[in-house]
N, CA, C and O atoms as a Tinker XYZ file with bonds, in Angstrom:
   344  protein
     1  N     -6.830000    6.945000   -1.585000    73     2
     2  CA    -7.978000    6.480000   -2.352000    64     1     3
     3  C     -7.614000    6.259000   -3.819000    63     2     4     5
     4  O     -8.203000    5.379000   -4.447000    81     3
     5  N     -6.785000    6.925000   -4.333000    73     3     6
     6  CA    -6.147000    7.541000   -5.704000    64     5     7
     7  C     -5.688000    5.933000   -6.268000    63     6     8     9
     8  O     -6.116000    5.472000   -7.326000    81     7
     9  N     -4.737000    5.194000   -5.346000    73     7    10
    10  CA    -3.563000    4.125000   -5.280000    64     9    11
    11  C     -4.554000    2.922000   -5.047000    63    10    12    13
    12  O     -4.294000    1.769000   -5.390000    81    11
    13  N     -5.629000    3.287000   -4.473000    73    11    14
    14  CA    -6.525000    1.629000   -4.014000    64    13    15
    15  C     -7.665000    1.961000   -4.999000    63    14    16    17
    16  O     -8.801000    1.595000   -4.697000    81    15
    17  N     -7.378000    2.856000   -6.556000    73    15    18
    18  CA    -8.455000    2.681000   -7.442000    64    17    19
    19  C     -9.992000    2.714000   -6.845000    63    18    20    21
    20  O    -10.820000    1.856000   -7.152000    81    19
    21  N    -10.298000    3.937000   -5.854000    73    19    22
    22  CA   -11.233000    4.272000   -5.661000    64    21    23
    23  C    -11.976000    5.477000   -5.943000    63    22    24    25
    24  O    -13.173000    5.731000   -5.813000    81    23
    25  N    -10.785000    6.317000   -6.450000    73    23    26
    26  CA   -10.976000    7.774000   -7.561000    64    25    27
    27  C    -10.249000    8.072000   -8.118000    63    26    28    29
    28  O     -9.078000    8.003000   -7.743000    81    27
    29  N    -10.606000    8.533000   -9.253000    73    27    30
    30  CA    -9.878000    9.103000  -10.400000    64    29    31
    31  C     -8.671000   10.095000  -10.107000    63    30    32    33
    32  O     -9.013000   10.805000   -9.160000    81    31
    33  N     -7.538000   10.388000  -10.497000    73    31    34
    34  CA    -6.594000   11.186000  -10.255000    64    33    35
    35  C     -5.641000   11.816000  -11.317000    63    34    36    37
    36  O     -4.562000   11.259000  -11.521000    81    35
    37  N     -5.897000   12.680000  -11.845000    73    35    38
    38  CA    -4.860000   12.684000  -13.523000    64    37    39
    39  C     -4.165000   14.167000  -12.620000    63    38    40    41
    40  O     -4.528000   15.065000  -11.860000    81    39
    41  N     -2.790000   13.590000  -13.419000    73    39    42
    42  CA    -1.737000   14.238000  -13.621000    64    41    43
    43  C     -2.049000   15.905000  -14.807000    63    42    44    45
    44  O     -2.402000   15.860000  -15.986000    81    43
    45  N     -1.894000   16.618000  -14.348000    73    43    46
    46  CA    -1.995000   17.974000  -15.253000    64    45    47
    47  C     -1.178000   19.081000  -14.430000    63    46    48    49
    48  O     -1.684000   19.879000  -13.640000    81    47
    49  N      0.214000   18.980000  -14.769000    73    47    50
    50  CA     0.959000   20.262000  -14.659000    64    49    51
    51  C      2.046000   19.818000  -13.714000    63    50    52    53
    52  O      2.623000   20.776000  -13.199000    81    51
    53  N      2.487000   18.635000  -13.343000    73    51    54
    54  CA     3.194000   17.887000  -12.267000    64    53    55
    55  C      2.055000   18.140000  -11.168000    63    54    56    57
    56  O      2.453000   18.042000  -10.007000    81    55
    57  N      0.437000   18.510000  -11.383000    73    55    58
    58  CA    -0.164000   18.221000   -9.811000    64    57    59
    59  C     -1.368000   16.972000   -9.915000    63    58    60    61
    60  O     -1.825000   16.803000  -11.046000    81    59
    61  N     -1.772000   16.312000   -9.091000    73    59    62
    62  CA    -3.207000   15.693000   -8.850000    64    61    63
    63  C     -4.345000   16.317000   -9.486000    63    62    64    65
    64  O     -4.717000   17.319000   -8.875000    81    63
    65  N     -4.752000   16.149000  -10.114000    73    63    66
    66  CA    -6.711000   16.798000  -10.047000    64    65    67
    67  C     -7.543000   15.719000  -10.159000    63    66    68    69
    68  O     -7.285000   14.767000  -10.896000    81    67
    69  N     -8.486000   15.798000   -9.505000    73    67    70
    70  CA    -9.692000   14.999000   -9.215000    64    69    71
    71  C    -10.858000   15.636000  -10.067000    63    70    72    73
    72  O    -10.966000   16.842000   -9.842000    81    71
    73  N    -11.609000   15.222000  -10.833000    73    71    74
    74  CA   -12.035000   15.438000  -11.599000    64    73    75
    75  C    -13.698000   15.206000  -10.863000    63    74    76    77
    76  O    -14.141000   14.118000  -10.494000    81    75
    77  N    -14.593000   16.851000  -10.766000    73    75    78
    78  CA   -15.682000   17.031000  -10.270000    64    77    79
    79  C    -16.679000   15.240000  -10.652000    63    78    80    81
    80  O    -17.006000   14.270000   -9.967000    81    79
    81  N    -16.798000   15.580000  -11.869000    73    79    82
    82  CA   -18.015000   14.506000  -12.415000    64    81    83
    83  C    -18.216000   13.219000  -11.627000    63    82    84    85
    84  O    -19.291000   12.620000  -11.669000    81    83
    85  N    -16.583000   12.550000  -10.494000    73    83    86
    86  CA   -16.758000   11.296000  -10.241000    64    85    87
    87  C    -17.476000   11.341000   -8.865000    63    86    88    89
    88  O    -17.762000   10.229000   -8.421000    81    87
    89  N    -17.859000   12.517000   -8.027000    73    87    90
    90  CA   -18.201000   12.815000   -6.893000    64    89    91
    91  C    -19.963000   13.156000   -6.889000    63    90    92    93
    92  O    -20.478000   13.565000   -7.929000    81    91
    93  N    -20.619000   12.994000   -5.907000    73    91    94
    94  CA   -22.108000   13.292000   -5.739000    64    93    95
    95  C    -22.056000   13.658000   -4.464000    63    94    96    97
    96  O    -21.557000   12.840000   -3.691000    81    95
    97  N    -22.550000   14.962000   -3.911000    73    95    98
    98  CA   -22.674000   15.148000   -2.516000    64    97    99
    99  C    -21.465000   15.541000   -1.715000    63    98   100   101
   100  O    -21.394000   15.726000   -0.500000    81    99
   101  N    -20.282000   15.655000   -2.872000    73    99   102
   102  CA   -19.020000   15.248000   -1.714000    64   101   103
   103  C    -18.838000   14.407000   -1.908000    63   102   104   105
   104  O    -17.621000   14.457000   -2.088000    81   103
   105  N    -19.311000   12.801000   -2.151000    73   103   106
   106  CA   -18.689000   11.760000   -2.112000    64   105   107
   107  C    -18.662000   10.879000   -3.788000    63   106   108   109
   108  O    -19.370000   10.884000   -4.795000    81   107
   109  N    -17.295000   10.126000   -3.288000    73   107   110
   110  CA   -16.623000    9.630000   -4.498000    64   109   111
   111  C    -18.248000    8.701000   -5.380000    63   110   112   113
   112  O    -18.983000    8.007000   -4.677000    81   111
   113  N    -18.469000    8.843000   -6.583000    73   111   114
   114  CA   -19.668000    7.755000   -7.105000    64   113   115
   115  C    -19.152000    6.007000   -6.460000    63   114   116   117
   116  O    -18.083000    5.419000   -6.625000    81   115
   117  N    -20.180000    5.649000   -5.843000    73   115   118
   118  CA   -19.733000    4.184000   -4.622000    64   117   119
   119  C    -19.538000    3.425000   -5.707000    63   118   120   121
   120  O    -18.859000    2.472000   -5.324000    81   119
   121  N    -19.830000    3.292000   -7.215000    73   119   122
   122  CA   -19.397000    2.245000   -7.684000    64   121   123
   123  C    -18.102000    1.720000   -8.426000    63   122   124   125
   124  O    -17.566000    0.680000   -8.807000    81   123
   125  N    -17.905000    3.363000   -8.387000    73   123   126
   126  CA   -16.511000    3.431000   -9.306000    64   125   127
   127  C    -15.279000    2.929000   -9.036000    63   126   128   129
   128  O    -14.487000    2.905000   -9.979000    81   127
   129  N    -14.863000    2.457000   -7.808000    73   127   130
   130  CA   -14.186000    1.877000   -7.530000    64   129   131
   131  C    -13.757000    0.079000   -7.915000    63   130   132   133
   132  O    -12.784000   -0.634000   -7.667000    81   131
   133  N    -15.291000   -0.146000   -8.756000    73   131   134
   134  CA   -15.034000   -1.282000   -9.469000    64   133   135
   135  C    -14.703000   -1.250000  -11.142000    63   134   136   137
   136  O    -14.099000   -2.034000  -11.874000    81   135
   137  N    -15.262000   -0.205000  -11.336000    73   135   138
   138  CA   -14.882000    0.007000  -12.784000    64   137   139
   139  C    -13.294000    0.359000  -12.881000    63   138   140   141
   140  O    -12.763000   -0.025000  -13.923000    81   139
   141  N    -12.261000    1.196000  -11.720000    73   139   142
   142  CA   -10.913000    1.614000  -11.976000    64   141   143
   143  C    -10.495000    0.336000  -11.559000    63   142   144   145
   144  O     -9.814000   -0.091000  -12.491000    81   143
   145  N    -10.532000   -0.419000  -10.754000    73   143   146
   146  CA   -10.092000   -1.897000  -10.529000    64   145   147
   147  C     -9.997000   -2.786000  -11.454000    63   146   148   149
   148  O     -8.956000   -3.438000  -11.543000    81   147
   149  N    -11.098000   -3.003000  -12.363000    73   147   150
   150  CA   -10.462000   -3.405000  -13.799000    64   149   151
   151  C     -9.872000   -3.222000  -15.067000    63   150   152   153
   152  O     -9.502000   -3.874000  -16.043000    81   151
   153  N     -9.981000   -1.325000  -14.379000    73   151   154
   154  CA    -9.183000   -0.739000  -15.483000    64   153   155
   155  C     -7.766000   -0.604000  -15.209000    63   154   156   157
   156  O     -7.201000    0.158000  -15.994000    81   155
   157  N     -7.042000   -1.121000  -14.330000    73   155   158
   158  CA    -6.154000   -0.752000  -13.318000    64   157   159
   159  C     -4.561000   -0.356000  -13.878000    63   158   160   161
   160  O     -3.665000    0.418000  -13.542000    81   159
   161  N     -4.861000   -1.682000  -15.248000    73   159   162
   162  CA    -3.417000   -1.395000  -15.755000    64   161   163
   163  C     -3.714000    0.004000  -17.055000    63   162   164   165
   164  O     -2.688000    0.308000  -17.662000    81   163
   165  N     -4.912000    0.739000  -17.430000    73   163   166
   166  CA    -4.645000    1.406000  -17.794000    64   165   167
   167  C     -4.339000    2.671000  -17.677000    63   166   168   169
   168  O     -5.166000    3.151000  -16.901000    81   167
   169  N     -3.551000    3.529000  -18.048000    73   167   170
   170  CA    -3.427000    4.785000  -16.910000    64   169   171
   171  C     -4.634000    5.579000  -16.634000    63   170   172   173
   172  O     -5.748000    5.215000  -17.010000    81   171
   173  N     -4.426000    6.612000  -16.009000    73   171   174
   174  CA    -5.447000    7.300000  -15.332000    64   173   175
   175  C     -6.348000    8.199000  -16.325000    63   174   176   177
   176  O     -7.542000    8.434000  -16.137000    81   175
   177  N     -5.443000    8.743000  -17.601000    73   175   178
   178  CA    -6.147000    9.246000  -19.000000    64   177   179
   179  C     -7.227000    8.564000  -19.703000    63   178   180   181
   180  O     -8.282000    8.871000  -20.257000    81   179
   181  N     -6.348000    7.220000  -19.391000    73   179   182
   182  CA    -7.098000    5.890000  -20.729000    64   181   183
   183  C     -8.426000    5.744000  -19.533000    63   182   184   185
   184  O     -9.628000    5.709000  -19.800000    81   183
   185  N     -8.098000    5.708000  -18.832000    73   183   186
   186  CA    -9.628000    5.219000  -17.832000    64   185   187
   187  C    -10.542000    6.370000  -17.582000    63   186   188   189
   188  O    -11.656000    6.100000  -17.133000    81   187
   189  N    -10.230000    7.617000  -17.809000    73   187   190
   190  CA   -11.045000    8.889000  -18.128000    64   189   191
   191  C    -11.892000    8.758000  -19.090000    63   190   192   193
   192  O    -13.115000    8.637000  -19.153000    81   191
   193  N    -10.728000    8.818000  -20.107000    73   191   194
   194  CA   -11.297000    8.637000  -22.028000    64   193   195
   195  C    -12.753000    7.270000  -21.731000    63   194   196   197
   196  O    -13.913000    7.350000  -22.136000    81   195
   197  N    -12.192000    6.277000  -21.012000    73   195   198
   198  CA   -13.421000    5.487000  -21.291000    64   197   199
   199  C    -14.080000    5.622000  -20.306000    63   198   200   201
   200  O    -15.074000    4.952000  -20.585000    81   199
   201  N    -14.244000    6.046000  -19.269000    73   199   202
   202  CA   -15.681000    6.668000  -18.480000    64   201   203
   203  C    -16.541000    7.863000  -19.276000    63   202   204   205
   204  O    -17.740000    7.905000  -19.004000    81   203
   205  N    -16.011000    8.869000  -20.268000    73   203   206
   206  CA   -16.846000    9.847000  -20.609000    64   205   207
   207  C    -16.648000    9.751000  -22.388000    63   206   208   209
   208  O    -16.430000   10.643000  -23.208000    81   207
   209  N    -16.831000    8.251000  -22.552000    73   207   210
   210  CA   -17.038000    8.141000  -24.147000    64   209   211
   211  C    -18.108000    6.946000  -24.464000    63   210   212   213
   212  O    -18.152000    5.823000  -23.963000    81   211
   213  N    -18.966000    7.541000  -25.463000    73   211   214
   214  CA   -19.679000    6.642000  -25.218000    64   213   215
   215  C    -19.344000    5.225000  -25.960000    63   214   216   217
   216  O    -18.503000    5.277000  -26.857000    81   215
   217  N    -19.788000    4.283000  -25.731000    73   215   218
   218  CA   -19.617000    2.835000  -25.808000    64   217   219
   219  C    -20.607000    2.158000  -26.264000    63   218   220   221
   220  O    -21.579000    2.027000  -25.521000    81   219
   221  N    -20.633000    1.448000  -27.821000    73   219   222
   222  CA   -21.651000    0.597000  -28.303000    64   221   223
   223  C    -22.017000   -0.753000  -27.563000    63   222   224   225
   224  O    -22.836000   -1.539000  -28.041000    81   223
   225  N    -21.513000   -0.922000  -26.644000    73   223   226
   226  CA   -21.584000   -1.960000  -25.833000    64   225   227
   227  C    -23.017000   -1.507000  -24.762000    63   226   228   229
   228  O    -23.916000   -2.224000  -24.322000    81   227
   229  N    -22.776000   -0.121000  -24.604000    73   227   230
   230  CA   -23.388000    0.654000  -23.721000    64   229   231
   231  C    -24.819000    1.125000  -24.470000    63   230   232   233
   232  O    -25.744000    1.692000  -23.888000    81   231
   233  N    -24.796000    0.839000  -25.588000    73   231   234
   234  CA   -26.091000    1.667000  -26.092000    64   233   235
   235  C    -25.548000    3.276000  -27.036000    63   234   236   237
   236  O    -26.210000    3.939000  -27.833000    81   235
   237  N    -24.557000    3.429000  -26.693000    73   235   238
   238  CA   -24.359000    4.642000  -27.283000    64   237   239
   239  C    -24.110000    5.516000  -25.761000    63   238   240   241
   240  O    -23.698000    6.674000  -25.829000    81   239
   241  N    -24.360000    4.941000  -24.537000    73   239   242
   242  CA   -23.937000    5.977000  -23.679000    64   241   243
   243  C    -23.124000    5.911000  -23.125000    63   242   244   245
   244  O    -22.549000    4.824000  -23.084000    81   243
   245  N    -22.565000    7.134000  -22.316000    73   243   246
   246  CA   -20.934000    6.983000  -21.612000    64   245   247
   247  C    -20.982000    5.171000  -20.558000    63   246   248   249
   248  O    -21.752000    4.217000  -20.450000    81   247
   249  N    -19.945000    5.502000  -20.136000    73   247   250
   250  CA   -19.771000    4.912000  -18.661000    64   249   251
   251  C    -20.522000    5.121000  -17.512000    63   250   252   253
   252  O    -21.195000    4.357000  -16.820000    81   251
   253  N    -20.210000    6.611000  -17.431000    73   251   254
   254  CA   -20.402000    7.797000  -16.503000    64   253   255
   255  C    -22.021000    7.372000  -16.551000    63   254   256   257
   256  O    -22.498000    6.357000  -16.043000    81   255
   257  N    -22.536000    8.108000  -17.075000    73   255   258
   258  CA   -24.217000    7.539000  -17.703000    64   257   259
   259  C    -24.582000    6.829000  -16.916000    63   258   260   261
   260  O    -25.327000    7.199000  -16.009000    81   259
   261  N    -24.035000    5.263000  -17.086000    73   259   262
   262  CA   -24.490000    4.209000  -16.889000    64   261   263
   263  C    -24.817000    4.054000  -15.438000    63   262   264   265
   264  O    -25.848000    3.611000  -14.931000    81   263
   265  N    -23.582000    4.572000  -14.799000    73   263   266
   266  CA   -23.203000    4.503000  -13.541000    64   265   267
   267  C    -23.854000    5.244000  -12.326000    63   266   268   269
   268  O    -23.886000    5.092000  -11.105000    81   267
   269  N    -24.407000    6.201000  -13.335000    73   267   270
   270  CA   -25.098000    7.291000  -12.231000    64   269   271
   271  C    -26.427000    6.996000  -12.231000    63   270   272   273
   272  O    -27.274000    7.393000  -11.431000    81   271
   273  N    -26.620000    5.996000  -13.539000    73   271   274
   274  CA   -28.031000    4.981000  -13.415000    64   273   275
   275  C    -28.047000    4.228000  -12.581000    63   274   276   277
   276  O    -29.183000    3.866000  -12.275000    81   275
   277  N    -27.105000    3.713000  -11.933000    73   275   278
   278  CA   -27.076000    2.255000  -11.291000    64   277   279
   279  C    -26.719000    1.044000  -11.831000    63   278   280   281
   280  O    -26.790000   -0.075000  -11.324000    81   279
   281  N    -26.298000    1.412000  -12.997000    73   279   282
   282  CA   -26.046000    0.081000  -14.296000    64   281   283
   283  C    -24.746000   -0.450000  -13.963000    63   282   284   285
   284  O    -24.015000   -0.602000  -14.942000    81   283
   285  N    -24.320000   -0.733000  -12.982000    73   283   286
   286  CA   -22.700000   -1.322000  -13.133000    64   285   287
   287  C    -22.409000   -2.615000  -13.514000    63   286   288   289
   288  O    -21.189000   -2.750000  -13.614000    81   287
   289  N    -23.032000   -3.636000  -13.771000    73   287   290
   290  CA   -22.415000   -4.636000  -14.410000    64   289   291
   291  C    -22.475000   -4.725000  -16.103000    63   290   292   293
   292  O    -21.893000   -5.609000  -16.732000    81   291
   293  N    -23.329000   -3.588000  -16.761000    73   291   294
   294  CA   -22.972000   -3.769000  -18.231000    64   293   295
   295  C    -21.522000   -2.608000  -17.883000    63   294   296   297
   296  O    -20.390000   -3.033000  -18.115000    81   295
   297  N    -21.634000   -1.750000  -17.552000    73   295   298
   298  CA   -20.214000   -1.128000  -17.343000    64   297   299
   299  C    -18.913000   -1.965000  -16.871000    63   298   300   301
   300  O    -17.861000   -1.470000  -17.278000    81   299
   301  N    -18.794000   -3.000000  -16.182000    73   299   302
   302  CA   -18.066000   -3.645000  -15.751000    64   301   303
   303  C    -17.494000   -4.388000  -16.602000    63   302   304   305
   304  O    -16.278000   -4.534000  -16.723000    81   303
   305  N    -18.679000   -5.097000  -17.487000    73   303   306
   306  CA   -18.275000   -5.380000  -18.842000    64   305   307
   307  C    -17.270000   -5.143000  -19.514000    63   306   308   309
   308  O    -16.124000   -5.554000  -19.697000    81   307
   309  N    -18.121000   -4.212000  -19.913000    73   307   310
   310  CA   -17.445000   -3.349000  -21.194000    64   309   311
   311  C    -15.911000   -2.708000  -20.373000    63   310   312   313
   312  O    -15.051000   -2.677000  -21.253000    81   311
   313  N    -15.528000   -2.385000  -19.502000    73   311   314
   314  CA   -14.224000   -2.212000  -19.268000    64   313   315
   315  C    -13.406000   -2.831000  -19.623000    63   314   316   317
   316  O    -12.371000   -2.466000  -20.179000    81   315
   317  N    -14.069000   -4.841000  -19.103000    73   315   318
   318  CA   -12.849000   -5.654000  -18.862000    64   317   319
   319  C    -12.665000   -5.887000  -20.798000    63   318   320   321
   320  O    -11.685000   -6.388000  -21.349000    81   319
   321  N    -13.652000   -5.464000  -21.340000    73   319   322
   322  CA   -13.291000   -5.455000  -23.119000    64   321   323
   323  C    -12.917000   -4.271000  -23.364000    63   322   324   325
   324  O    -12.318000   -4.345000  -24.436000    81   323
   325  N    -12.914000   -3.172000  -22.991000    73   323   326
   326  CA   -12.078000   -1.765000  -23.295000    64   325   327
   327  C    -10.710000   -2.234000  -24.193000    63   326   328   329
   328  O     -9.942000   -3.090000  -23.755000    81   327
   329  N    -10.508000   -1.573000  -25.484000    73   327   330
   330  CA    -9.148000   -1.691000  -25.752000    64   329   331
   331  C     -9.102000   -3.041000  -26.843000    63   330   332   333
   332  O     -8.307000   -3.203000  -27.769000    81   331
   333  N    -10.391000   -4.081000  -26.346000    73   331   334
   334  CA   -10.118000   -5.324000  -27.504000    64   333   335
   335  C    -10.911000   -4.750000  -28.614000    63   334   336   337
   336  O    -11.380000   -3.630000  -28.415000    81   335
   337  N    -11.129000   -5.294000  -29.684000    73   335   338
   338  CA   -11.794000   -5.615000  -31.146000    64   337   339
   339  C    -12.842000   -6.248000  -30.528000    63   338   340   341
   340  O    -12.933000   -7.083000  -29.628000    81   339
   341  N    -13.693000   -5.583000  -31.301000    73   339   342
   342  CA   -15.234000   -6.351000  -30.929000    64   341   343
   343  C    -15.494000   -7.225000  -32.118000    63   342   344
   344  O    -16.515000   -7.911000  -32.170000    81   343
């Protein structure tokens, strides 16, 4: 799931951790798999940092936020601009 950018996976200590926040119920958040898909070339840190920071694009709220609203195409957005000059 990690490799087909369908959950988050950071490196801490030479192991995997999956990081609680991206899961509901047990299962991975269903949308997130589009937000790491365009984040794809950035590593797994840089695509953390911008799921749980908030974003003026966003209103002032995270990613995360957005997502657990149902908001995924201003999130989708703002990914594929992650990293440019506004």
């Amino acid at each position: 799931m990690r490799l087909n950018h369908q959950v988050l996976g950071l490196s801490v200590n030479e192991e995997l951790v999956y990081p609680a926040w991206q899961f509901i119920d047990g299962k991975v958040l269903s949308v997130l798999d589009q937000v790491l898909a365009v984040l794809k070339e950035d590593g797994a840190w840089t695509q953390m940092l911008f799921l749980l920071t908030g974003d003026i694009r966003l209103e002032g709220a995270t990613p995360l936020e957005k997502l657990q609203k149902g908001e995924i195409e201003p999130v989708v957005l703002a990914a594929k601009c992650y990293g440019s000059h506004m």
